[in-house]
Structure formats: structure tokens, C-alpha cells
N, C-alpha and C positions, 0 to 999 in steps of 0.2 A: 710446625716450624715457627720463627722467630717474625712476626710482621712487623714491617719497619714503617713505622708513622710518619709523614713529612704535615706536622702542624707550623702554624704561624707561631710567630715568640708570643701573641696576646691571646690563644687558646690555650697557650701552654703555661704560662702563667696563671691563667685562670683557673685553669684546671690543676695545677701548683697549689693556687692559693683552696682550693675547693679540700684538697687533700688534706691541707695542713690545717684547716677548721674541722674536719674528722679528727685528728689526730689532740688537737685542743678540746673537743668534748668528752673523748675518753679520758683525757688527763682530768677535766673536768669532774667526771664522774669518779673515778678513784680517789679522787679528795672528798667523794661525800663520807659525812661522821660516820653511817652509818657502813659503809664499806670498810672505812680503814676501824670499826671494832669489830669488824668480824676477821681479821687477820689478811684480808684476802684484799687486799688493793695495790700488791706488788706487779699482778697478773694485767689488769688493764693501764699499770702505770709502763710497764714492759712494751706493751703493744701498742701505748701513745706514741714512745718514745720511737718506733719503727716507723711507726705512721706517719708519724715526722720528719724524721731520717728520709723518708721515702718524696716528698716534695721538696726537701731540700733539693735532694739529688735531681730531681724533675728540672728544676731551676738552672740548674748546674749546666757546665759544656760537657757535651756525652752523657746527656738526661736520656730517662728512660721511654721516654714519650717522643724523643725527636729523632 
């Protein structure tokens, strides 16, 4: 089942922010030359984009984490 986290707003931020620097290095990494000439940097620019999504929301009132 569903466990419900009761963090403080400054671990949850933190842990916000920890998410959303995973989400900046895979964007990172899909802008290397060397991925976007092999056709394939749709895939991790997709799963930045999630990643990101995913601490926004963290941040948010009826974050995932609180």
C-alpha cells in the first residue's frame, strides 16, 4: 500500500531540489553531439522532462512526498 510521508517543507525541498539535478543531467546528457548524431536523444530528453515534472510536483501543495 500507499505510505504516507510526513517530512518537514526543508527535506522536501531538498529532496525536490536533489530530484530536479537528476532530471538536469539527463537533459544534460541528451545534448551530448555525440547522442543527438546517433538519432537517439529523444529517449533521455523524454525522461528529463519526467524527472522534472516529478520535483516540480514534489514542491507543489499535494506533493508526492508529503
Amino acid at each position: 500500500m500507499f505510505v504516507i510521508l510526513q517530512w518537514g517543507r526543508y527535506k522536501t525541498i531538498c529532496v525536490s531540489v536533489a530530484i530536479a539535478i537528476l532530471g538536469h543531467i539527463i537533459m544534460i546528457i541528451s545534448s551530448v553531439p555525440g547522442v543527438i548524431d546517433k538519432d537517439s536523444a529523444i529517449g533521455p530528453f523524454a525522461l528529463s522532462l519526467v524527472v522534472m515534472g516529478l520535483s516540480v510536483k514534489s514542491c507543489s501543495r499535494g506533493s508526492i512526498f508529503m
